[in-house]
Structure formats: structure tokens, C-alpha cells
Residue frames as qw, qx, qy, qz and C-alpha x, y, z in Angstrom:
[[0.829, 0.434, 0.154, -0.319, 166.76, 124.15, -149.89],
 [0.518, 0.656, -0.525, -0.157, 170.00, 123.68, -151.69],
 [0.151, -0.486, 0.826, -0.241, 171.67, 122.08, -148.71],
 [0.749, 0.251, 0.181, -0.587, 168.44, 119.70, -149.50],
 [0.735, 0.616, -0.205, -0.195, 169.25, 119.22, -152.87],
 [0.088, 0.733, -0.668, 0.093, 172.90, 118.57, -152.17],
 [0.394, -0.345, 0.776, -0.352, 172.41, 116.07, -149.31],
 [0.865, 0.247, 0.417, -0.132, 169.43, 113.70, -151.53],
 [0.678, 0.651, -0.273, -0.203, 171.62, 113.98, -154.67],
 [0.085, 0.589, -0.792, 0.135, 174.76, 112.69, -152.76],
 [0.502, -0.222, 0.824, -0.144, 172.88, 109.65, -151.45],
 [0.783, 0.548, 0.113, -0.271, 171.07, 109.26, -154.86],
 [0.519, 0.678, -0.520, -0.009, 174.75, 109.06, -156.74],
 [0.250, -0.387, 0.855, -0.238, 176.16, 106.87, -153.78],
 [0.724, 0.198, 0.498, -0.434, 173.14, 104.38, -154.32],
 [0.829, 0.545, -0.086, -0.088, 173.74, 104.35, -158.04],
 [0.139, 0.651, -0.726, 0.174, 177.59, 103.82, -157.43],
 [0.387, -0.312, 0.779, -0.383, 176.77, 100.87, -155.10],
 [0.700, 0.140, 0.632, -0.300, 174.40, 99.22, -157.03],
 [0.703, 0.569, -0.378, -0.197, 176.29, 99.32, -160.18],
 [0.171, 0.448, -0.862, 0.165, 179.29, 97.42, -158.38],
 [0.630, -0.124, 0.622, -0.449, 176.56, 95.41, -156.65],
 [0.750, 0.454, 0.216, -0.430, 174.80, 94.46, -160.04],
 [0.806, 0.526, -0.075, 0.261, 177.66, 94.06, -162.36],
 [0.664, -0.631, 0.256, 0.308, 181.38, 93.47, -160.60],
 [0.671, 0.244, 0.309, 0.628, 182.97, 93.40, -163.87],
 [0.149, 0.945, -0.017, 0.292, 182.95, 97.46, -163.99],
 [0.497, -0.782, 0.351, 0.136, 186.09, 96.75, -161.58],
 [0.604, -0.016, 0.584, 0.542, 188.28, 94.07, -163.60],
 [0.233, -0.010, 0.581, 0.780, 187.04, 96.09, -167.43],
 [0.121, 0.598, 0.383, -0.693, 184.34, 98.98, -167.72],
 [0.116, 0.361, -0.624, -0.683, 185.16, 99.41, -171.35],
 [0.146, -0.020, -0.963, -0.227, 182.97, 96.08, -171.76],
 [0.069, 0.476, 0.752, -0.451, 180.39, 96.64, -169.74],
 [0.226, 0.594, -0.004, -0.772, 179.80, 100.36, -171.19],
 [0.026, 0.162, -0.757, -0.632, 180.27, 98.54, -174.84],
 [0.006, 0.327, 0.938, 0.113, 177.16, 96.14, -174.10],
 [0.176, 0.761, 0.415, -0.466, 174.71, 99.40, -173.15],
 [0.369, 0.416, -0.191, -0.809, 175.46, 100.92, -176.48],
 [0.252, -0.219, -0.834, -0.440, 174.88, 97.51, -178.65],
 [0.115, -0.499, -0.858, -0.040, 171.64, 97.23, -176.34],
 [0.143, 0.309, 0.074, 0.937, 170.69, 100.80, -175.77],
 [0.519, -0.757, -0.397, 0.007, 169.69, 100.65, -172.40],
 [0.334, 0.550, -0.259, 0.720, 170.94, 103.78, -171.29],
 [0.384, -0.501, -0.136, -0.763, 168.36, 104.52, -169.21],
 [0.821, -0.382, -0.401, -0.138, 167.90, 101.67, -166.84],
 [0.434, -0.148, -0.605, 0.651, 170.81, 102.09, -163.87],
 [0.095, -0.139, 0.070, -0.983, 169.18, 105.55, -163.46],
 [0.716, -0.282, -0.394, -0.503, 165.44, 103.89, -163.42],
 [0.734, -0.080, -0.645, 0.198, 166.55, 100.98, -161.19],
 [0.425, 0.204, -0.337, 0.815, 168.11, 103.31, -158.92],
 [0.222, -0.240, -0.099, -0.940, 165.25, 105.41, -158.59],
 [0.775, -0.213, -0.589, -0.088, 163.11, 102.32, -157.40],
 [0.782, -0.064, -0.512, 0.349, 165.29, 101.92, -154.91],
 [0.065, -0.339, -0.018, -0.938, 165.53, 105.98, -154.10],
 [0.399, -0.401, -0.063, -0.822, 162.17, 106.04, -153.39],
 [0.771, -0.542, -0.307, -0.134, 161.83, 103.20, -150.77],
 [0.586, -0.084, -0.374, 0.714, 164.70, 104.19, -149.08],
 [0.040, -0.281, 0.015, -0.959, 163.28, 107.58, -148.97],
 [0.680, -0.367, -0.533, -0.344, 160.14, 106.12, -147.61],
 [0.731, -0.198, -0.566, 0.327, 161.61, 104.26, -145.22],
 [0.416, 0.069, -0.358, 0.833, 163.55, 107.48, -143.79],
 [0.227, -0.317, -0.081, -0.917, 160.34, 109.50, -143.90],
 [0.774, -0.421, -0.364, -0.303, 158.54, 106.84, -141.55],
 [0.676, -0.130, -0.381, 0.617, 161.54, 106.50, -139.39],
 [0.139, 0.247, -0.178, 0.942, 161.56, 110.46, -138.97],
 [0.445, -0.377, -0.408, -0.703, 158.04, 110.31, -138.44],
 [0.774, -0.523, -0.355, -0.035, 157.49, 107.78, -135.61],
 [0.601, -0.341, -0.396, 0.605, 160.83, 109.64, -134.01],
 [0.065, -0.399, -0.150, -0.902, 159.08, 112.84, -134.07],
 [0.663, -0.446, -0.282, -0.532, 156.39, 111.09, -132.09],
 [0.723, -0.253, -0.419, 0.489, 158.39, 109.08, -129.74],
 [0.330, -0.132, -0.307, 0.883, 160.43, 112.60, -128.54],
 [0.201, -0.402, -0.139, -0.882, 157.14, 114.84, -128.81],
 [0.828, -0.305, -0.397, -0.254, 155.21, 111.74, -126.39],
 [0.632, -0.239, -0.459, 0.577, 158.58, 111.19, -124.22],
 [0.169, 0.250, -0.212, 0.930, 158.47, 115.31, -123.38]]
């Protein structure tokens, strides 16, 4: 269960890593700015939302992919 926990949290934090540098390239050249504009607009909340979104059809995806090759090697035996 942990090894679980471990493995969705690491592609959950990779995702949000990727789609902050996807969303907003200026966290590479000055991060200071970026981070400044989420406190004047206190949207803390939204890479973490966004992310999720995205989480859960990727998670989707993998659980239909596992699914139909569960059936493929249970159908090829």
C-alpha cells in the first residue's frame, strides 16, 4: 500500500512540475515574480486543482489500458 502511495504521489508531483514549466516558462528565467503574482491574486490553490484534472484522466487512461491488457493476456492464454 505504501509502495502505492509512493509510486501515484511521484507521478502526481512530476505532473505538477511539468505543467508548471509547461504553463508558465518564466518560473525558469525569475520565480520570485511568478510566486509574487499568486500572493497579489491569491490563487494558491489552482496548480494543485489543475493538476488534479489532469491526475485523474491520466489515471483513467492507465486503468483502461491495464484493463484491456488484462484481457488481451487472460484471452491470448
Amino acid at each position: 500500500m505504501i509502495n502505492i502511495f509512493k509510486k501515484e504521489f511521484t507521478i502526481y508531483t512530476a505532473l505538477l512540475t511539468a505543467l508548471i514549466f509547461l504553463m508558465h516558462p518564466d518560473m525558469l528565467n525569475d520565480p520570485t515574480v511568478r510566486l509574487g503574482l499568486m500572493q497579489e491574486h491569491e490563487n494558491y490553490i489552482h496548480p494543485l486543482l489543475y493538476t488534479f484534472f489532469v491526475y485523474l484522466i491520466l489515471y483513467f487512461l492507465r486503468a483502461v489500458f491495464g484493463f484491456v491488457m488484462k484481457f488481451v493476456k487472460r484471452n491470448k492464454s
